[in-house]
Phi, psi and omega in degrees: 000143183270150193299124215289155182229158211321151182216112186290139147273119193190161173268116210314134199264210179280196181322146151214161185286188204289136167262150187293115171261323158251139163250149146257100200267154142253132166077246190238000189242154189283138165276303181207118192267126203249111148251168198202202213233136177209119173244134168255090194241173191217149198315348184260017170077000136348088180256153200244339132207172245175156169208157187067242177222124159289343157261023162317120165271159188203160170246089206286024186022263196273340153290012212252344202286348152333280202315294185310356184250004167318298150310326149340269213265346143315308167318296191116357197269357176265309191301308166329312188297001178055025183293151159286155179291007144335302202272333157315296194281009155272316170290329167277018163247201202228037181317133175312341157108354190317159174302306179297335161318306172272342160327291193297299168317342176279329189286322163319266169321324087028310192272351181272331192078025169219163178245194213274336185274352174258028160267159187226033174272346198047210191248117148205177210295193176248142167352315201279116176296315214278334182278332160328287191297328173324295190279358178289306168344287160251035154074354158287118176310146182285166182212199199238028145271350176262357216249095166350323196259352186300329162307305186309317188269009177262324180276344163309282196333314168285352181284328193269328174285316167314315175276357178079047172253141181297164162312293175312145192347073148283031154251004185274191197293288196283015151318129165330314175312288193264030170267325170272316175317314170282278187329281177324321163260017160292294177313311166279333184246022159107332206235115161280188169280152215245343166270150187284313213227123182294152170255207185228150195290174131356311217259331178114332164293139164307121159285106178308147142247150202191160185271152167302327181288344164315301188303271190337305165312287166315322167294333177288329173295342211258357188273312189284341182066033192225140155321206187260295199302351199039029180254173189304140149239097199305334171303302184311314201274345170287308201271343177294322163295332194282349176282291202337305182307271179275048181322340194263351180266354130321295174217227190201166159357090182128300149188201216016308204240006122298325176309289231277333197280330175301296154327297143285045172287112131116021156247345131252183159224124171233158197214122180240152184232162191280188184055062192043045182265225123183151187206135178237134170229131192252142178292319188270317174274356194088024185251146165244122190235166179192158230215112187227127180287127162301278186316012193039033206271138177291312161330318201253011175269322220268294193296338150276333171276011161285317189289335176280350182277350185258330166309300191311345184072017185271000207248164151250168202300285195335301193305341185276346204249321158263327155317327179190103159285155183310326180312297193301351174266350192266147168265122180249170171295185168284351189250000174085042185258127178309140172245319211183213185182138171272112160256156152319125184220068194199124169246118163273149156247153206217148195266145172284162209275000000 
C-alpha cells in the first residue's frame, strides 16, 4: 500500500468538485485517474468526513433497495408470508442470478399469488460468471427471474397482495407501493425530495435523487436501527441482520458486498448501485459512507471504497488483503507481464471536532 497521505481538518465548505480516489499507474507513472465523491455521516447527518463535494446528487440506484424493503416489513406483510429471512436480504440485494437465487425468488412470488411474468424488471444475464456460462451452455435465455433485481420487484409484488393492492404495474411512481416506499423514507431521514417525479432505474422501478451525504446519513440509520429522530425503527434493524446474515444473497460469490459483509462479519452492511455507486452502514460506530465514481466506472469501486475504509482505520492489513489481494492490484499485459498497479489517490478531510 502506498503511503496514506496527510488528512485535513476543516469544516466542510461550498460545491467543489470531483477528488481524485483511484489511480491506475503503467510503470510508475498514472495512466488513468477515477474521481468521485465520498460522504461520511453519523445518524443525525453530521458529516463527519468527505472528499469532493459529499452534497453532490447522485442517484443511488441500488442502494436504495434497504430502504424499499421497509415498508414490507413495517406492514407486517413479510413476516405473514412465513418467507425466511433469507428471502429479505434478496429482496433488499442484488443477486447474482444463482439457481438458488431463483429458487428463492419463486418462493417470494409464490407467497404473492403471483408468478414470473408479472415481473416487470426485464432480463439479463446473471452476475453470477458461473450460473452464467451454465446457461450459455445449455443455449437458455435469461429471463427476468435472473435480473439482479427480481428479489426487489418480487418483494413489491407482495407487498401489493398484502395490503390489497393491485398487481398491475406496480412500478410506477404513482402505485401505492412505490408512493409508501418515498414516503416511509422521507420520514426516516428526514429531508424530502426536491424532484416531484423519480426518475427510473436499471430495473425500470422508481429512483430517487438525494444528496450524497443523504444517502450516507440513512447508512448510518440503517447501521444503528433508528429514525432522524433517533427513535428505534425494528424494520431497519430486521433487514440490516437479515443482509448481515446472509451476505450472498446480497449479491453473490465473489462480489463487492458479499466479499465485504464476509470479511468485516458482523461490522458491516453494504449496497453497491450501478454506475459506480456504494453505502456502507458500519455497525460498531453508527456510521454511513457512501461512496460515488464520477465517471460511473465499475473498475475503480472496489478500490476506492477499500481506501476509504482504510482512511477510516476500519480495515487491518488482512482484511486489505483479503478484500483485494495484491496479485488483483497488479495490471499485467496480455502475455501476463506486471505493467503496472492500481492505487489509492484519496485524501479524506474530516470536519473539526
Amino acid at each position: 500500500m502506498p503511503e496514506t497521505k496527510a488528512i485535513a481538518r476543516r469544516e466542510v465548505a461550498g460545491p467543489a468538485g470531483p477528488a481524485p480516489l483511484v489511480e491506475f499507474r503503467r510503470g510508475a507513472h498514472p495512466e488513468s485517474v477515477h474521481y468521485g465523491h465520498v460522504a461520511v455521516s453519523d445518524t443525525r447527518g453530521k458529516l463527519l468526513a468527505w472528499a469532493g463535494d459529499p452534497r453532490g446528487w447522485v442517484f443511488p440506484r441500488s442502494a436504495f433497495k434497504p430502504f424499499q424493503a421497509v415498508p414490507l416489513v413495517e406492514s407486517g406483510v413479510f413476516a405473514r408470508s412465513g418467507l425466511p429471512k433469507s428471502a429479505l436480504a434478496l429482496i433488499a440485494g442484488s443477486h447474482g442470478g444463482t439457481d438458488a437465487q431463483v429458487a428463492l425468488v419463486l418462493q417470494i412470488l409464490a407467497a404473492a399469488g403471483a408468478d414470473p411474468s408479472m415481473l416487470l424488471c426485464g432480463a439479463h444475464e446473471p452476475y453470477d460468471e458461473t450460473a452464467a456460462k451454465a446457461m450459455r451452455a445449455r443455449g437458455e435465455a435469461p429471463t427476468p427471474l435472473r435480473h439482479n433485481c427480481s428479489g426487489k420487484h418480487a418483494g413489491m409484488l407482495l407487498l401489493a397482495r398484502g395490503m390489497g393492492w393491485p398487481l398491475e404495474n406496480y412500478i410506477d411512481p404513482s402505485h401505492p407501493v412505490q408512493r409508501l416506499i418515498f414516503e416511509r423514507f422521507v420520514e426516516l431521514v428526514g429531508v424530502p425530495f426536491e424532484d416531484p417525479v423519480p426518475a427510473i432505474d436499471g430495473c425500470s422501478a422508481p429512483t430517487p435523487r438525494m444528496r450524497l451525504s443523504t444517502l450516507a446519513t440513512s447508512f448510518a440509520l440503517l447501521a444503528r436501527g433508528v429514525d432522524a429522530g433517533q427513535n428505534a425503527v425494528p424494520a431497519l434493524a430486521e433487514i440490516r441482520d437479515a443482509m448481515a446474515e446472509y451476505p450472498e444473497n446480497v449479491a453473490s460469490e465473489g462480489r463487492l458486498d458479499t466479499l465485504l459483509m464476509r470479511t468485516l462479519k458482523g461490522a458491516v452492511v453494504s449496497k453497491a448501485g450501478a454506475e459506480g455507486m456504494h453505502a456502507i452502514a458500519y455497525l460498531v460506530r453508527g456510521l454511513g459512507i457512501a461512496v460515488k465514481i464520477a465517471d460511473g466506472s465499475r473498475r475503480a469501486l472496489k478500490p476506492a471504497v477499500i481506501a476509504v475504509l482504510d482512511q477510516l482505520a476500519l480495515l487491518g492489513p488482512a482484511d486489505r488483503e483479503a478484500l483485494q489481494p495484491k496479485e488483483e492490484r497488479v495490471i499485467r499485459s496480455y502475455a501476463g507481464l506486471p505493467a503496472g498497479e492500481i492505487v489509492p489517490a484519496l485524501a479524506l478531510e474530516r470536519a473539526s471536532r
